[in-house]
C-alpha positions as CSV (number, residue, x, y, z in Angstrom):
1,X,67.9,103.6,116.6
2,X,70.9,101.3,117.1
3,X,69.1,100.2,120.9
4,X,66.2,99.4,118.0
5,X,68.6,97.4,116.1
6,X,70.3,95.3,118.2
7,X,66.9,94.0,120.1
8,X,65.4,93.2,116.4
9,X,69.0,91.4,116.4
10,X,67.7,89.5,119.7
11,X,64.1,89.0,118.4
12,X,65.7,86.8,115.8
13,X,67.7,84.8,117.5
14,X,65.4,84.4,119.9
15,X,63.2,82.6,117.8
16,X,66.1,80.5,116.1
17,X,66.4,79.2,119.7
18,X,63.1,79.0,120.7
19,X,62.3,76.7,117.5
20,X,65.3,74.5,118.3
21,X,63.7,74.2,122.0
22,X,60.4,73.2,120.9
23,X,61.2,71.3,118.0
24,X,63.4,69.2,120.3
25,X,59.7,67.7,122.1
26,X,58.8,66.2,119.5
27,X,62.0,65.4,117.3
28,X,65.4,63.7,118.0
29,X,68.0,64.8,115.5
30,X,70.9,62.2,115.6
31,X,74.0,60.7,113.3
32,X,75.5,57.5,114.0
33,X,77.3,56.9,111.3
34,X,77.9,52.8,112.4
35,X,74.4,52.3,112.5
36,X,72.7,54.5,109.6
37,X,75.7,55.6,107.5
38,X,77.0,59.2,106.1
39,X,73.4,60.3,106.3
40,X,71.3,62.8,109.4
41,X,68.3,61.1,110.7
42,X,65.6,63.1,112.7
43,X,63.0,60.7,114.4
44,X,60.4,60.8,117.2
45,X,61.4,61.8,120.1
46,X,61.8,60.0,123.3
47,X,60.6,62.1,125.6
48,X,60.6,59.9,129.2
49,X,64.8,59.3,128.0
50,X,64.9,62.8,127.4
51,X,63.3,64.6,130.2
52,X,65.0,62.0,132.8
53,X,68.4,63.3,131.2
54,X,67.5,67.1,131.5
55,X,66.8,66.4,135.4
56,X,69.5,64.6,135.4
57,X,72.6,66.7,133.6
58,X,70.2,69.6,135.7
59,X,71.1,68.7,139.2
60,X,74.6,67.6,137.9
61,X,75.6,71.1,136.1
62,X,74.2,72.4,139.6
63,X,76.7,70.7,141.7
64,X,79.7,71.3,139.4
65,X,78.4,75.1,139.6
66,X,79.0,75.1,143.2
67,X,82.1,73.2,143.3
68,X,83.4,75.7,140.6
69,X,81.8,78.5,143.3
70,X,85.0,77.2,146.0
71,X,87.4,78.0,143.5
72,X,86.8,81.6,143.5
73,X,88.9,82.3,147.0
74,X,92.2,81.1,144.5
75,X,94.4,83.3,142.1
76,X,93.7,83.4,138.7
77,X,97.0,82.6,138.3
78,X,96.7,79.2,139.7
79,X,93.6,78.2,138.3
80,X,93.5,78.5,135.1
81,X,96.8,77.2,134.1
82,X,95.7,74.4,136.6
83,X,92.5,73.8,134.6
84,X,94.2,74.1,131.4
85,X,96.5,71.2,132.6
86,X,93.5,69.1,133.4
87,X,92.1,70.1,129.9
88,X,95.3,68.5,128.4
89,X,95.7,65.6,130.2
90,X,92.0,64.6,129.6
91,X,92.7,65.3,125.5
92,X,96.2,62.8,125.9
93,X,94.4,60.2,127.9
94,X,91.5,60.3,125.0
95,X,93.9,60.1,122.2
96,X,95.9,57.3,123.5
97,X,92.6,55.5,124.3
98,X,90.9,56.3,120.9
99,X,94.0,56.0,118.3
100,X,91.4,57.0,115.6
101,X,92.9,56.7,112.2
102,X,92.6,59.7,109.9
103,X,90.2,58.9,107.4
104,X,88.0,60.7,103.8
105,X,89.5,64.6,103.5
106,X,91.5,63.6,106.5
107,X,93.6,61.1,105.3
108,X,94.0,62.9,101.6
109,X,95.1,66.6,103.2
110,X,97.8,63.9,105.4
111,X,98.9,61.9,102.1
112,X,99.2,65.1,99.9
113,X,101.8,66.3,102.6
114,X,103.4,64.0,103.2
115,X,104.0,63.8,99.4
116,X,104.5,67.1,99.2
117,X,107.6,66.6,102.1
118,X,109.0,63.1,101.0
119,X,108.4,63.3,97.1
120,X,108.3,67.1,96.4
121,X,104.6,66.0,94.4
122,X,102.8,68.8,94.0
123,X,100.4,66.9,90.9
124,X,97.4,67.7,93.0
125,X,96.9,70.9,91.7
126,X,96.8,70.0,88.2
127,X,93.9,69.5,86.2
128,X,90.8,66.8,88.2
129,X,93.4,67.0,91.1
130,X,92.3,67.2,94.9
131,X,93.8,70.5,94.9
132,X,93.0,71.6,91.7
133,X,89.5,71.1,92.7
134,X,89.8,72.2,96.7
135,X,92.5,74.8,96.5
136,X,91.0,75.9,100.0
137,X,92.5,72.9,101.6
138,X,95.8,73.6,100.6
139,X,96.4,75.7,103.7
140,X,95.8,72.3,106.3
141,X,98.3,70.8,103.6
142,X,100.7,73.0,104.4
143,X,100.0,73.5,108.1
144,X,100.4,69.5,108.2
145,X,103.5,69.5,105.7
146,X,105.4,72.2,108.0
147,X,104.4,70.1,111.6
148,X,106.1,66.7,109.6
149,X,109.0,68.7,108.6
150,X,109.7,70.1,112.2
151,X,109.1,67.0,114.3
152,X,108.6,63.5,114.2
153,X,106.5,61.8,111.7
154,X,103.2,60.6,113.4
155,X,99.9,61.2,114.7
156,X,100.8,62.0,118.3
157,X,102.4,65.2,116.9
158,X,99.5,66.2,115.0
159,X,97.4,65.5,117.5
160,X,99.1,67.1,120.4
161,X,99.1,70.2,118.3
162,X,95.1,69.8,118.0
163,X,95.2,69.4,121.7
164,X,97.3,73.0,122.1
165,X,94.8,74.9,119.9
166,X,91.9,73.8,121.5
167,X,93.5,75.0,124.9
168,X,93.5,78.4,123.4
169,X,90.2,78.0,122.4
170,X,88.8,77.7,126.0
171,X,91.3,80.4,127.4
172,X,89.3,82.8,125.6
173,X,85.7,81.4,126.1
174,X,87.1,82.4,129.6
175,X,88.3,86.0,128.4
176,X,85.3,86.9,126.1
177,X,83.3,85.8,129.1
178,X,84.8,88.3,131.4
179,X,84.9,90.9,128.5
180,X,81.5,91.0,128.2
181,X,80.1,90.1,131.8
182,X,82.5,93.0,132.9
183,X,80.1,93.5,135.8
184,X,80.8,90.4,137.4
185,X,82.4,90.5,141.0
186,X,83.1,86.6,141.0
187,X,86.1,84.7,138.9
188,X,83.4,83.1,137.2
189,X,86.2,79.7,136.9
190,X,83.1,77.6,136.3
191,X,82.9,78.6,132.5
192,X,86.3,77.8,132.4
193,X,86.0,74.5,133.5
194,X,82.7,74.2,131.4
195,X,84.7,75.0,128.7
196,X,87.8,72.8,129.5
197,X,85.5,69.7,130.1
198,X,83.1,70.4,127.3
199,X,82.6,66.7,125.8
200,X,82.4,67.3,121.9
201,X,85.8,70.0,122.1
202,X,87.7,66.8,124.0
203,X,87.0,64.6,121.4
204,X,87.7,66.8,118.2
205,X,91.6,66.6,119.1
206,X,91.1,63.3,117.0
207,X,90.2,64.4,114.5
208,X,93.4,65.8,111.7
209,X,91.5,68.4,110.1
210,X,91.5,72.6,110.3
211,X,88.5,72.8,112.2
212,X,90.0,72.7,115.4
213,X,92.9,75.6,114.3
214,X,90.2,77.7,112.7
215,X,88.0,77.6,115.6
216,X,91.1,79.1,117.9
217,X,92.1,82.0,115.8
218,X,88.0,82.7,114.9
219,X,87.7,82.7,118.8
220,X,91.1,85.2,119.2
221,X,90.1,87.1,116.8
222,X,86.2,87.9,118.6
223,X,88.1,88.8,121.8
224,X,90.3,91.4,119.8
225,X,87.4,92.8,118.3
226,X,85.4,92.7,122.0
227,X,88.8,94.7,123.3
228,X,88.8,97.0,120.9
229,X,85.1,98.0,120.9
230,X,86.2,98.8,124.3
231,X,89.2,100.4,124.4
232,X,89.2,101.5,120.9
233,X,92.8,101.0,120.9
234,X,94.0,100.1,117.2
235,X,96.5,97.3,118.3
236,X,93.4,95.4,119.6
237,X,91.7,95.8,115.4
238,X,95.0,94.8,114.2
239,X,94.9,91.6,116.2
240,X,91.4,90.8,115.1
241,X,92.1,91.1,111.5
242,X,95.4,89.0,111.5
243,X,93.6,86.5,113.5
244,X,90.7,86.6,111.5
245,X,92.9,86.5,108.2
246,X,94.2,83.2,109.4
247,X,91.2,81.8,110.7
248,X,90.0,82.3,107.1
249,X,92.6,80.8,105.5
250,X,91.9,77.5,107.5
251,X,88.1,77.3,107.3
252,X,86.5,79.9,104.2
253,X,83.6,80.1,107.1
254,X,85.6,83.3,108.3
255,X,83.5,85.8,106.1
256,X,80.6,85.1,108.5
257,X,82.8,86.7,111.3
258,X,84.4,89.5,109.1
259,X,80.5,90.7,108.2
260,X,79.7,90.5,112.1
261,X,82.5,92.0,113.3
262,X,82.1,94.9,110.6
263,X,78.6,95.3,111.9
264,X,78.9,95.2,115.8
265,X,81.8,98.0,114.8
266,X,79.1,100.3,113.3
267,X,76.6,99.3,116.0
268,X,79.6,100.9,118.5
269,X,80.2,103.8,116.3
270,X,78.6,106.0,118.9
271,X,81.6,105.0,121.4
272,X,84.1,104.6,118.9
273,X,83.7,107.5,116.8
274,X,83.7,108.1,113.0
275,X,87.6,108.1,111.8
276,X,88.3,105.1,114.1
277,X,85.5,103.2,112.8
278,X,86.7,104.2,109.4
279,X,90.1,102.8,110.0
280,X,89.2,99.7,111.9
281,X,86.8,98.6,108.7
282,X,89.9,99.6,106.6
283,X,92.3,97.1,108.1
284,X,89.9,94.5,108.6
285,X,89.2,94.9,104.4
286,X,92.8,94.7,103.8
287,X,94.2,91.9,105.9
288,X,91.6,89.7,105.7
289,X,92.6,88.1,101.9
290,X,96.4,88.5,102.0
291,X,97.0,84.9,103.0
292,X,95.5,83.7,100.3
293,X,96.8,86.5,97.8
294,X,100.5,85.1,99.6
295,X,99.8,81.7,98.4
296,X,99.0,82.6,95.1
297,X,101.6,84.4,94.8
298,X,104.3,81.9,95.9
299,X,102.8,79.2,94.1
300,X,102.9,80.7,90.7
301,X,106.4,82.0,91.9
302,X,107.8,78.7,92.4
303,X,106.2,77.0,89.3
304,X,103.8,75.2,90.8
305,X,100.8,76.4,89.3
306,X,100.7,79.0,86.4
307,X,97.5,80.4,86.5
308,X,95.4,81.4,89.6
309,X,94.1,78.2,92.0
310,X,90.8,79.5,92.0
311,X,90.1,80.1,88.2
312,X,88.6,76.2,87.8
313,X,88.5,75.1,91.4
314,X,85.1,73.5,92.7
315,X,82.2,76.4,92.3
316,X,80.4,77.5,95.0
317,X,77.5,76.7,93.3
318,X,78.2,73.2,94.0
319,X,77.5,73.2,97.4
320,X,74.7,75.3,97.0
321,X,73.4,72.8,95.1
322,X,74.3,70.1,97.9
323,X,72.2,72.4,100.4
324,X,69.1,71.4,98.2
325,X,67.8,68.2,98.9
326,X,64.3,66.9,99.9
327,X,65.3,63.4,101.0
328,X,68.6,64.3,102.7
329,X,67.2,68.0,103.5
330,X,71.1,69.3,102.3
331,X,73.3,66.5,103.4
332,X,76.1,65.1,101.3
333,X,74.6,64.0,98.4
334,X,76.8,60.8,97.4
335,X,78.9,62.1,94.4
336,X,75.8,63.4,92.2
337,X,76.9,67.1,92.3
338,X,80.8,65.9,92.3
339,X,80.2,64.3,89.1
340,X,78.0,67.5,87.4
341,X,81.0,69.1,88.1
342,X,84.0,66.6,87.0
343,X,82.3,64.7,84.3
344,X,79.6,67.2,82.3
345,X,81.4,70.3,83.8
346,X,84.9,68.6,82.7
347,X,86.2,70.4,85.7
348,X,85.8,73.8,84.0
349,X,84.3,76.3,86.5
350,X,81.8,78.5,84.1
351,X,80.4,75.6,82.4
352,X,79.8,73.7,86.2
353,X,78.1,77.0,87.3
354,X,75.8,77.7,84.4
355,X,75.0,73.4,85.3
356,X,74.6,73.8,89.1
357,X,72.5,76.8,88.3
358,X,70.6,74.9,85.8
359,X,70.0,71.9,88.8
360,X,69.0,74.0,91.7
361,X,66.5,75.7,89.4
362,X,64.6,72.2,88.0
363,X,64.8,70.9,91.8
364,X,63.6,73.8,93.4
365,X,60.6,73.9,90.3
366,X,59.7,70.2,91.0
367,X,59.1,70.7,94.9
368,X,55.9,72.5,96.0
369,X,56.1,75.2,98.8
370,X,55.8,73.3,101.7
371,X,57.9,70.4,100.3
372,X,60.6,74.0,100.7
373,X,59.5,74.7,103.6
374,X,59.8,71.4,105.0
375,X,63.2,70.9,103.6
376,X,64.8,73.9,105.2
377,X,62.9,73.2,108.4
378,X,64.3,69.4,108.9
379,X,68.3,71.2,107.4
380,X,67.9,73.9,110.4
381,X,67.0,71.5,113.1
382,X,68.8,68.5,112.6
383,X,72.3,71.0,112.0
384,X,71.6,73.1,115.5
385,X,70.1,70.6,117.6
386,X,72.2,66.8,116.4
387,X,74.2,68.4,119.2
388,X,77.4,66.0,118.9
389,X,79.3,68.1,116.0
390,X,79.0,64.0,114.9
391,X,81.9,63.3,117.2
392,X,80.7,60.2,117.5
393,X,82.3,59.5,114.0
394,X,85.2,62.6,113.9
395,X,86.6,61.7,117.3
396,X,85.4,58.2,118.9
397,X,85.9,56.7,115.7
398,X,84.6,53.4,114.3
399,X,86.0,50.0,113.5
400,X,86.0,48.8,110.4
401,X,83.1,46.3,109.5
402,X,81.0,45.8,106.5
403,X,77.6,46.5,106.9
404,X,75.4,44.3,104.9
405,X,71.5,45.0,105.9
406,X,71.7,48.2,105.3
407,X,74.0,48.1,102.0
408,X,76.0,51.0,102.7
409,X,79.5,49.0,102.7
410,X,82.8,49.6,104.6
411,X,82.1,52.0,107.3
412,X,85.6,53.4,107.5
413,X,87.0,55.4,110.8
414,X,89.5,52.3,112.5
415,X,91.6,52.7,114.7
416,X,96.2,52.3,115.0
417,X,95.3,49.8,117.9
418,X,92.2,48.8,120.3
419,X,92.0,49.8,123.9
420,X,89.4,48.4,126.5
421,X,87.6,51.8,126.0
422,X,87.5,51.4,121.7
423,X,85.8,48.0,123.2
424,X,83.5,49.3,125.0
425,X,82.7,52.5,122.7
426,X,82.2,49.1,119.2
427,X,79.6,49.4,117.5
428,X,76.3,50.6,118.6
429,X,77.4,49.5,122.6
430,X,75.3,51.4,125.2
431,X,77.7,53.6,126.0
432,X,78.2,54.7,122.5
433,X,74.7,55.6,122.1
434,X,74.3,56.6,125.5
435,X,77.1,59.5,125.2
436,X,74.8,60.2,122.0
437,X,72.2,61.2,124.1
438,X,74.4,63.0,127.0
439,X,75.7,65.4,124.0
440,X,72.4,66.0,122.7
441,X,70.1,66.6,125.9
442,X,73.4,68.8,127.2
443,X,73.1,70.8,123.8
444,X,69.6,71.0,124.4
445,X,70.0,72.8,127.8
446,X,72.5,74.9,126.5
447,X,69.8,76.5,124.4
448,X,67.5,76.8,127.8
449,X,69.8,78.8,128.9
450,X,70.7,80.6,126.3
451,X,66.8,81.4,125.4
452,X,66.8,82.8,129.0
453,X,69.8,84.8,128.9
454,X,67.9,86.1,125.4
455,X,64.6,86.9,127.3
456,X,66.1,89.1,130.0
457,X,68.5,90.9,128.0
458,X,65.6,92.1,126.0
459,X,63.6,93.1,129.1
460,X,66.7,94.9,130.3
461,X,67.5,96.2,127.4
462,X,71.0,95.2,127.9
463,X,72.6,94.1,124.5
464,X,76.3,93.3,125.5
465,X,76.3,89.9,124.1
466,X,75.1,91.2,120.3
467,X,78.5,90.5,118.5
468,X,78.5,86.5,119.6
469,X,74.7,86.5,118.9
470,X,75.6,88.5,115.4
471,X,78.3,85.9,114.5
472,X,76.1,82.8,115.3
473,X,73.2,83.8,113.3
474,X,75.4,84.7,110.8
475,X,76.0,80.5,110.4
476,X,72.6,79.7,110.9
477,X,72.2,81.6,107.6
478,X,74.9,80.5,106.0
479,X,73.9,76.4,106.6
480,X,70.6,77.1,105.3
481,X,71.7,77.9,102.1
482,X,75.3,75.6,101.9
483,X,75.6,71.7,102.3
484,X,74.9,70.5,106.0
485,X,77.0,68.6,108.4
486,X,76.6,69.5,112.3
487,X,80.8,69.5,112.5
488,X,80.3,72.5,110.2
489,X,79.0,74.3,112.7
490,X,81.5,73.6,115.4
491,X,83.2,77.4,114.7
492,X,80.7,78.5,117.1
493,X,80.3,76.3,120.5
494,X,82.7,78.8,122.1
495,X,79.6,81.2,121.7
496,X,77.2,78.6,122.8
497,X,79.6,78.0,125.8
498,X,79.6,81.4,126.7
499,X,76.2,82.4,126.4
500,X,74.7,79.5,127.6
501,X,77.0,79.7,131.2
502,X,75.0,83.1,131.4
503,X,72.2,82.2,131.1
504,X,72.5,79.6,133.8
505,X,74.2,81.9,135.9
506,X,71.1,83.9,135.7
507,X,68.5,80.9,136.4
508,X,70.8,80.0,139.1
509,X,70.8,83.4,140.6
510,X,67.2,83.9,140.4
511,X,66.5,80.5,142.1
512,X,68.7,81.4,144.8
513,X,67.1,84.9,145.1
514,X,64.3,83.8,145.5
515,X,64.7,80.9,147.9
516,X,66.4,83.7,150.1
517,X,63.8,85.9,150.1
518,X,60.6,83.1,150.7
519,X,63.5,81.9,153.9
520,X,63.8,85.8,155.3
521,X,59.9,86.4,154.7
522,X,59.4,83.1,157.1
523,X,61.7,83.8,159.5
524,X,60.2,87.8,160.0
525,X,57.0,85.7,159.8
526,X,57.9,83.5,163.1
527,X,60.0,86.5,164.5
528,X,56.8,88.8,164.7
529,X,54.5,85.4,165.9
530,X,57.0,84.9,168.6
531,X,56.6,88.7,169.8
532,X,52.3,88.7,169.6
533,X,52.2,85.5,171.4
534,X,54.6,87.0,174.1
């Protein structure tokens, strides 16, 4: 029954990946935010650009495969603190060459703390405040608030911190990895290195937000739950759900991760057992809201607030409503559902939800079925296959210019300084666009491989990768319903990473199987010539 389970489990994703693979012949999803705005556009595809680039990043991840193949005679002990060095020297070199400004929730979450640290202002959580209305973001406040207050005031620091997190990341891309390819006799250092290098993750340091702290204690807190599925030691749960807590408390995304990690737990129940399954689900319950229960706690305690942050905050309801869209397919909708709820909702959370609920209804009632269907069909592709995670806007960064044809105004994004590389990367150069099109035809093959790795797991019936597969469906899900950006989805390109080097792995191995076996069939064939002629 739970063998049953966990292919259905497969079966669906499966065909998540297979639509993002075909869709992607016929469709380019893209955002470049200096040439068409805040906005995703999805046009025909380009099919000789794109198929020359598959070839092309084809032979390349081939050759980087074997290099990574030399490394295997070393100590892990060498390499990956070597690799991790490279990792971080690549991020410094980036961020001195792209001194991106921080800019939109950026630049508020920076400003609130550094009022909160110079000026002791804590106004934003009164009434049509930012916090007031986003009490989520307090926790990146006070993450950036704490980082001021210990070391010098700047971006480097912020940034350098960025840089450390997304180190961790990629040591346990590397650690899940050999968690769950157990089997493996090789070092397998080339997902580390695919991981270390991966483009979009070099680029995010740039970018002063929580998704790049989120992302590492998500990450930490799948490898606890791997270990402990495992070992079924409790130390490993405990880590999980701390990890997972905090992860949460960055990024409200980590209830997609407690519901897969509670399922992959009953899935193992078998191995487990009963009482430890119990107990696991227990702590996992309990920890996973006590940072924000902490904060509300000290902020009433020190004055700050008198009354729970949540009681009027922004409804969810709001972004639900975002998520509904037939000419932006779930896209930031330019202030029209900020304004429902700070101008007829008066910032009052029951009379904003009973509106929103009102607005989905009559929008959903004046589009026809396949006007739906078509909606949620363009919001799935464009999220999964855009393929950037819009770095192009989060981490290159844009200089400032106005925009006239198109009438979208100041594109915002500068930069503390220009470098020959901000040159080069202005406007819509070719090598702008034409790391665009690397990102997406690289995210396309990622899902190649993945769709492979998919396909033989279900022939073998082996199922090991379920809880990564269980966590990334989970977000597909979840982005059909919420507002759409493809950074939003960044949580999960550890899992990508991971699955995707599989699946290459396998393709590779296959290939190579078989090129061995037509070379030993030829040379028997010659062998037993050579004797009849003789």
């Amino acid at each position: 029954m739970l063998g049953l389970v966990k292919k259905i489990i497969y079966l669906i994703f499966t065909f998540f990946i297979g639509l993002f693979i075909a869709s992607s012949f016929f469709i380019r999803a893209k955002y470049n935010y200096f040439v068409y705005g805040d906005i995703p556009v999805l046009e025909k595809q380009k099919l000789g650009i794109f198929i020359f680039l598959i070839v092309a990043l084809g032979l390349f991840s081939i050759a980087l495969y074997k290099l990574c193949l030399k490394l295997n005679k070393y100590s892990k002990k060498v390499v990956i603190p070597v690799t991790l060095l490279f990792s971080f020297v690549i991020q410094i070199v980036i961020i001195f060459l792209f001194t991106r400004l921080p800019t939109d929730d950026s630049q508020t979450v920076l400003s609130l703390a550094l009022n909160m640290l110079y000026n002791k202002d804590y106004s934003s959580f009164q009434t049509g405040g930012y916090l007031y209305m986003f009490p989520f973001n307090f926790s990146i406040v006070l993450y950036l608030k704490t980082l001021l207050a210990v070391f010098p005031d700047n971006y480097l620091v912020i940034k350098i911190f960025n840089i450390l997190f997304s180190l961790v990341i990629t040591l346990m891309i590397y650690l899940i990895y050999k968690e769950i390819n157990y089997k493996s006799e090789e070092n397998d250092y080339g997902v580390l290195v695919f991981a270390a290098t991966y483009i979009p993750s070099l680029f995010m340091c740039n970018f002063i937000y929580n998704d790049i702290i989120a992302t590492a204690f998500f990450t930490t807190a799948i490898y606890f739950a791997i270990k402990f599925v495992k070992e079924k030691s409790i130390k490993y749960i405990i880590g999980a759900s701390v990890s997972l807590a905090i992860g949460n408390y960055f990024r409200s995304v980590g209830v997609i991760v407690l519901i897969a990690s509670v399922i992959y737990i009953l899935l193992s129940i078998k191995k487990i057992g009963a009482k430890k399954v119990i107990t696991s689900l227990c702590i996992l319950a309990v920890l996973f809201n006590v940072p924000g229960w902490a904060q509300n706690a000290v902020l009433k305690g020190t004055n700050i607030v008198t009354e729970s942050v949540n009681k009027n905050s922004a409804p969810i309801y709001m972004w639900l409503n975002m998520g509904i869209s037939k000419d932006k397919f779930g896209f930031w909708d330019d202030m029209q559902s900020y304004n429902i709820y700070q101008r007829q909702g008066n910032y009052n959370k029951e009379k904003s939800t009973e509106l929103f609920k009102e607005e989905i209804k009559n929008k959903l009632s004046n589009m026809t079925f396949s006007d739906i269907a078509k909606m949620y069909y363009k919001k799935i592709t464009w999220t999964w296959t855009e393929g950037t995670y819009q770095v192009e806007r989060y981490g290159i960064g844009v200089q400032s210019s106005f925009n006239r044809g198109q009438g979208r105004g100041m594109v915002m994004g500068g930069y503390s300084y220009t470098t020959f590389a901000t040159d080069l990367f202005k406007g819509n150069s070719q090598y702008r666009s034409g790391l665009l099109w690397i990102l997406y035809v690289m995210n396309f093959l990622m899902y190649c491989f993945i769709f492979v790795r998919l396909i033989s797991g279900i022939k073998a019936k082996r199922f090991d990768e379920v809880f990564l597969i269980l966590v990334i469906l989970g977000f597909i899900g979840f982005y059909i319903l919420w507002e759409i950006k493809s950074r939003y989805i960044y949580p999960v390109y550890p899992l990508l990473i991971i699955l995707s080097y599989m699946g290459f792995k396998d393709v590779y191995d296959f290939i190579l199987k078989k090129y061995f076996s037509q070379s030993n069939t030829t040379q028997k064939e010659v062998i037993e010539y050579a004797k009849n002629d003789i």
